[in-house]
C-alpha positions in Angstrom: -89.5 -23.9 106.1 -85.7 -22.9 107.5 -83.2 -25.1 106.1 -81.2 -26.3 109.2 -78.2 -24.5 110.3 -74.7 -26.2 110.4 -72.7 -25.5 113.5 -69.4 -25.9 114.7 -69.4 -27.6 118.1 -67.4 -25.8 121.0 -65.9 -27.9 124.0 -67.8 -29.8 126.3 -70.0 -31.2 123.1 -70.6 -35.1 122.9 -73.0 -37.4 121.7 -74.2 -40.5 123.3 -73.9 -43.2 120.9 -75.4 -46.8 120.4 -73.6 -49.2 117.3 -75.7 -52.6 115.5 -74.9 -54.6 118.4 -76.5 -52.6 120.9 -73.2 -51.6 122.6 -73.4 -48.3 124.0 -70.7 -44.7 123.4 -69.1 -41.6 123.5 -67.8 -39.9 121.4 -67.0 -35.9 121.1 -69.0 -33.6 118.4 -67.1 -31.8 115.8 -69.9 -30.3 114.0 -73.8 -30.5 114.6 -76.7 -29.5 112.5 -79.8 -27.2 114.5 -83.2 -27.9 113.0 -87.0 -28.4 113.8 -86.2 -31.5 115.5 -83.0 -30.4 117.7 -79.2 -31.2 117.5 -78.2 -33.7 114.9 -74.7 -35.1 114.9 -72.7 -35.0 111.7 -70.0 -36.9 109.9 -67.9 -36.8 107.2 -69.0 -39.9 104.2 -66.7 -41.5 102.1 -67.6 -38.8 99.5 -66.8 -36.1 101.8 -70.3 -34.7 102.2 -71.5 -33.9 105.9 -74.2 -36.6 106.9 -76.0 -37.3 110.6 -74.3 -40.0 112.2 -76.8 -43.2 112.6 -75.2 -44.3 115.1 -76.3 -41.3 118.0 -79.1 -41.2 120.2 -78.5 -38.2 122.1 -76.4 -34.5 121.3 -75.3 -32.4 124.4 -73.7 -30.4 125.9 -72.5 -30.8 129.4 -69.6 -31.7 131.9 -67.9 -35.3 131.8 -69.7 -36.4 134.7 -72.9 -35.9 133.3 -71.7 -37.8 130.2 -70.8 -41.1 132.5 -74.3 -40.4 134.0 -75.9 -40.4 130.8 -74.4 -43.0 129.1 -74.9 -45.1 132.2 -78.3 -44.9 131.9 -78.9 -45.4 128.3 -76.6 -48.8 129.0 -79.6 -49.6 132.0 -82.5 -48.8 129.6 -81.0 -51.4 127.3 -80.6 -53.8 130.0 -83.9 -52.8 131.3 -85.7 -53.4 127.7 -84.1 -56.9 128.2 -85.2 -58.3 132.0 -87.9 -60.3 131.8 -88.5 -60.4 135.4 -89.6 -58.6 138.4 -86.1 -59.0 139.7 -84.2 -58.1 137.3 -85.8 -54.7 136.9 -85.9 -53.6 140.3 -82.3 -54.4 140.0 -81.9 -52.1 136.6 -83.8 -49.8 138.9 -81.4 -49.8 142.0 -78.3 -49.3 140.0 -80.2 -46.2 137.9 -81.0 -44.8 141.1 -77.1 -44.6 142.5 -75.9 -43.5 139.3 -78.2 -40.6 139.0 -77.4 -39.9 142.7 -73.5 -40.6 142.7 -71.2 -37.4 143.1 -67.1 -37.6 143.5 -65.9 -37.1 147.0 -63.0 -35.1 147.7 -62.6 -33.7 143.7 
């Protein structure tokens, strides 16, 4: 078995984040760990050792508009996991649908 390699992250590196209370984040990657099971997020501990961050749900690498879009949607699947309704989650639906088809105009 390969023990993981430690990375470095480049610009453009982020991870989607979600805290105790549910609340949804994003923050930028400093350095990542590459194993069997993808990209893990690491932090710095109070004794300076190089842990993954609990807090992240998702590692990439992409353009900030992609990060809105992808946070967005993590903040709907919450709010989806919580209608309890018919109503309610063709609304969750709706909104997904024009934030995964939103584009700037004029940029």
């Amino acid at each position: 078995m390969n023990a993981p390699e430690i990375e470095f992250a480049g610009s453009g590196w982020v991870a989607i984040t979600r805290n105790r209370r549910g609340r949804v984040g994003v923050k930028p990657v400093r350095m990542f760990e590459l194993g069997p099971e993808g990209v893990t997020a690491l932090i710095k501990n109070a004794d300076g050792l190089m842990v993954p961050d609990p807090d992240v749900v998702e590692v990439i690498k992409t353009d900030e508009l992609h990060v809105a879009k992808l946070a967005a949607m993590h903040e709907l699947m919450g709010m989806a996991e919580r209608a309890t309704n018919a109503a309610q989650c063709e609304a969750v639906e709706k909104a997904a649908d024009w934030v995964m088809n939103w584009e700037p105009r004029g940029v």
